[in-house]
N, C-alpha and C positions, 0 to 999 in steps of 0.2 A: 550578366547574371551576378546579383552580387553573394555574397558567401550564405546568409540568411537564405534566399530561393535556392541556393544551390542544394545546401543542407538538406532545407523541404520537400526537393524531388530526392534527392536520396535515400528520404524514408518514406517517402507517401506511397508506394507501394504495402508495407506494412500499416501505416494513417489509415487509407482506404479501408484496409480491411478491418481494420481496429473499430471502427465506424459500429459495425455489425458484431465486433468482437470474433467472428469466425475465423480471420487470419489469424489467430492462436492456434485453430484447429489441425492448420493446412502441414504438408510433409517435413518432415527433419530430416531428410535424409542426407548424410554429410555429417551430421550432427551427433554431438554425444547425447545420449538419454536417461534419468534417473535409473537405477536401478534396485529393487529391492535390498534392505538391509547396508543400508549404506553405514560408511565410517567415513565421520567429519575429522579436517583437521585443520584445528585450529593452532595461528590466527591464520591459515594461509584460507582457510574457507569462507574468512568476513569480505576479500579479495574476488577478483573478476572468475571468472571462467567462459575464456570466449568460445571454447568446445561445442559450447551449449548454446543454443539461437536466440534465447531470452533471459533477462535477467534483472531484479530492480534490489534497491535500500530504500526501504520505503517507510518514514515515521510517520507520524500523528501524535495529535499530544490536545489533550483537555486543560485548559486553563484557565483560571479567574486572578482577575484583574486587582488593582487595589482600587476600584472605584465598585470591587464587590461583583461584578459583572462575568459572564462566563463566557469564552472564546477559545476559539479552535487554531489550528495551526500545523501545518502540513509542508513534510520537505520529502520529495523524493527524486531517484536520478537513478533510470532506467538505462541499458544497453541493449542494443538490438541487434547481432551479428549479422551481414548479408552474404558470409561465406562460412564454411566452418574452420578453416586456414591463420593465422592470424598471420599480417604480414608489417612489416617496417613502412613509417611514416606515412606517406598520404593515400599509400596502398592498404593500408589495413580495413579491414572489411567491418569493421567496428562504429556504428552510429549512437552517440549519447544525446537523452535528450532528460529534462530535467521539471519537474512543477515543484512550486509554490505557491502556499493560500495560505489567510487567515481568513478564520469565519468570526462575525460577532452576531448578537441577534438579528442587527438591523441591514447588513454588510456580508459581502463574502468578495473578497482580492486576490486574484489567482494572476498567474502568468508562468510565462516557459521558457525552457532557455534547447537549443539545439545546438551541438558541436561533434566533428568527426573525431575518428581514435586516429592514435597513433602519432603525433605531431602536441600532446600537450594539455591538448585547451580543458581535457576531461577525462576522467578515469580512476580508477579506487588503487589503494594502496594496502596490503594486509597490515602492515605494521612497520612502524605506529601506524594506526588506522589515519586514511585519508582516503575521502570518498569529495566530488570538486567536478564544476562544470564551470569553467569562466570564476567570477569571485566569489562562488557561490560553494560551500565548504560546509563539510560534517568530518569534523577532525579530533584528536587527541590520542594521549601516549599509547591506549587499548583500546578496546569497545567498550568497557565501562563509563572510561572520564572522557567527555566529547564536549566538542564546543559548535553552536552550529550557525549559519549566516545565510540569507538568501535577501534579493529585493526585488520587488516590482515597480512599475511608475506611481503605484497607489500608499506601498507597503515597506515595510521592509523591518525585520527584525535580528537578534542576535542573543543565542541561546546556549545556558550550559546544563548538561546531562549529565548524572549519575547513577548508575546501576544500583538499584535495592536487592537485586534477587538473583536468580540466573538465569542462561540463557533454557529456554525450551522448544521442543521439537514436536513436529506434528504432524497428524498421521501413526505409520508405524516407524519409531525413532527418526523421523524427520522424512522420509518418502509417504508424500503426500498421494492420494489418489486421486483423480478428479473426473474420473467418468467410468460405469460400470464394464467399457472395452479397455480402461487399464491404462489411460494417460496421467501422468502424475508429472510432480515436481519435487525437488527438496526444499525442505521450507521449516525455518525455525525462527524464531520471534525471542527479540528480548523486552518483555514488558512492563517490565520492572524499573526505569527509567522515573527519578526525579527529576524535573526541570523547573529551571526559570530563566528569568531573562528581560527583555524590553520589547514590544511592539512598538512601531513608528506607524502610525497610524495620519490620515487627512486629518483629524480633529486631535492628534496629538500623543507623546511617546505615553506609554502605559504600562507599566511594570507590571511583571503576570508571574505566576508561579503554579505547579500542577504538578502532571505524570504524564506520561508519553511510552507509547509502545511503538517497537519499531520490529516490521519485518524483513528476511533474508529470505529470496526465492528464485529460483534458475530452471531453466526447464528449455524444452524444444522443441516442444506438440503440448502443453499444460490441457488445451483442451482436444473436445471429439470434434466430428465434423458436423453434429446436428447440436452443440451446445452455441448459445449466440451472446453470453453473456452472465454476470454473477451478481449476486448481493453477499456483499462482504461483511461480517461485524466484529468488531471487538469492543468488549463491553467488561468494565474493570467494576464490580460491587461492592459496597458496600463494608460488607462485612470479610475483604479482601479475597475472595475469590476471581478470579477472572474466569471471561467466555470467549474464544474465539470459533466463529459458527460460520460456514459459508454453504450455498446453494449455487447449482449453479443450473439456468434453465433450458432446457431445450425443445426444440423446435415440434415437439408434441404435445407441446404443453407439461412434462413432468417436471421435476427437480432431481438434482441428482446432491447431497450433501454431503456434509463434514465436520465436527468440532472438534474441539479440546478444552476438555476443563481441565482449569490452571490451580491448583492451591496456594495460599498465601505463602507455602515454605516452593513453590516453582514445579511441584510432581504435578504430574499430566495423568489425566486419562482420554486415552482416544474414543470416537463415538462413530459407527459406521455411518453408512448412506440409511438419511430414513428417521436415525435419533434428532438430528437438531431438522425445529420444523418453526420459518419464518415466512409469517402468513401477512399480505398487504392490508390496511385501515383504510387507511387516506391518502387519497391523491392529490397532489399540486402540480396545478398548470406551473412547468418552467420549460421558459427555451423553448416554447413550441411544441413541448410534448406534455404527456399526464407522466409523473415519476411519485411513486409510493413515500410517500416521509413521514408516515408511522406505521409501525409494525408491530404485531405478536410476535413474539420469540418465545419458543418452547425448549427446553431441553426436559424431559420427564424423569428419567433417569436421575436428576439433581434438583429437580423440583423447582425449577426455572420455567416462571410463565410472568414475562414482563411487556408492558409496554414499551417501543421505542421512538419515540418523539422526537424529531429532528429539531434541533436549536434555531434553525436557520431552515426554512424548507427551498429559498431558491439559491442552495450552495451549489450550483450549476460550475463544471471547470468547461467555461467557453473556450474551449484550446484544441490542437491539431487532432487530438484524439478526444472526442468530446468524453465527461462522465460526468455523476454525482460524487459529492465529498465533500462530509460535513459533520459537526460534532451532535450528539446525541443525550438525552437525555434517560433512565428508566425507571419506571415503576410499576408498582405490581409488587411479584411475591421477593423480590429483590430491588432494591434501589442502587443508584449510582451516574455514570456517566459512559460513556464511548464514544465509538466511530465509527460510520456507515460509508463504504462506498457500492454503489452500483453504475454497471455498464451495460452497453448494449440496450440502451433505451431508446428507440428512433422515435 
């Protein structure tokens, strides 16, 4: 068996159930769990916590090209605990696995990388921040200045970040809720992120420059046992407001939701289950399923009623845990750009 399948059976217990997205749902017990009113402490909190049974550094980033053209771009690298314990070298209960994509209109390049804890090959650093799975790297002296690299056999890019703003929290001061029997996460976003960089692309390198938000989230039950999957958005306007809005669906057909609206100086306001409401348009055949790639977005409270129009509608990531991911367009009573993922699409 070589390292690659060994890895694979290591996590496809949690793969499996990723599939359906309910293996979020299932027991923590062992496990540490968010707790109301939490106090972060930075930088030791941009770092692991393997306490907790889930965890990702998840960016995104909207970019246009100098051929004027608009493309997406995705680095994230997940940890997945299969003990609550943490133990020295090849005993450590620590599984990292890692995606990268670029979307363009006509294109979407994804791939993945998998590697165990404890021996090296992957793992975050508080400070200087260093988050790394094989040579694949989201680094620099803080969380503001970062420098970021990843490649595929299609792709491969190399990116530098800068903080405009600060960071924010979401939910109540970063305990996130995600289902009305009380599963939650911490989860705080920096979205404020200048980038640029190079893409290496099949048709060739292309200099790109944008914004990029990146999330922090840790959790150990995030979902219920009747939720099977979410629609995620952040969506940066126009007029510098940001939206981050999520639903997440369950198995009787409702929705259970969440926002925060971001102002251009970073203060939040949170919005219960029920304020943000993202309603499906259009379907596109991908991958063998129907998956929604435009949407109504409502927030009424802020007088947010946008279209969202996926850049790319077969931004499909074909990998161990299937999902959508892909840059976004809006319009309506706000203009601008974002990011959509959705899971749990069979």
């Amino acid at each position: 068996m070589n390292a690659r399948v060994f890895l694979f059976c290591c996590l496809w217990p949690f793969c499996a159930l990723a599939q359906g997205f309910s293996g979020l749902g299932s027991g923590a017990e062992g496990f540490s769990t968010p707790q109301p009113d939490p106090v972060f402490n930075f930088p030791a909190d941009h770092g692991a916590h393997p306490d907790y049974r889930i965890e990702w550094w998840y960016l995104t980033a909207n970019l246009t090209g100098a051929d004027g053209r608009e493309y997406g771009l995705q680095w994230t690298l997940f940890r997945s605990a299969l003990a609550p314990e943490e133990r020295e070298g090849w005993r450590s209960p620590q599984i990292w696995f890692a995606h990268a994509a670029v979307t363009t209109p006509e294109d979407h390049f994804a791939t993945e990388r998998f590697a165990r804890g404890g021996i090296g090959q992957a793992g975050v650093r508080a400070a200087p921040f260093r988050a790394w799975i094989d040579e694949w790297s989201l680094e620099g002296p803080d969380f503001d200045t970062l420098s970021m690299t990843a490649a595929g056999p299609d792709f491969s890019y190399k990116m530098s970040l800068e903080a405009q703003g600060p960071l924010v929290f979401h939910g109540e001061s970063g305990f996130s809720v995600k289902s009305a029997q009380g599963q939650a996460s911490y989860y705080y976003s920096q979205p404020f992120y200048r980038i640029e960089g190079t893409l290496k692309l099949p048709g060739g390198d292309m200099p790109v420059t944008g914004s990029a938000w990146l999330d922090r989230e840790w959790s150990s039950q995030p979902l219920s046992e009747n939720q099977s999957g979410w629609d995620w958005f952040s969506l940066s306007f126009a007029d510098g407001n940001k939206l981050m809005g999520f639903q997440l669906r369950q198995t009787d057909g409702t929705r259970y939701s969440s926002s925060t609206w971001i102002a251009p100086d970073g203060t939040t306001t949170a919005h219960p289950d029920g304020a943000f409401v993202a309603r499906p348009v259009r379907q596109t055949p991908v991958a063998g399923r129907d998956v929604p790639t435009t949407w109504q977005v409502q927030l009424p409270q802020k007088g947010v009623d946008v279209t969202v129009q996926a850049l790319n509608p077969a931004a499909w990531m074909d990998l161990a845990i299937p999902y959508w991911e892909g840059p976004v367009t809006l319009t309506g009573s706000h203009t601008g750009r974002g990011y959509l993922e959705m899971t749990g699409y069979e």
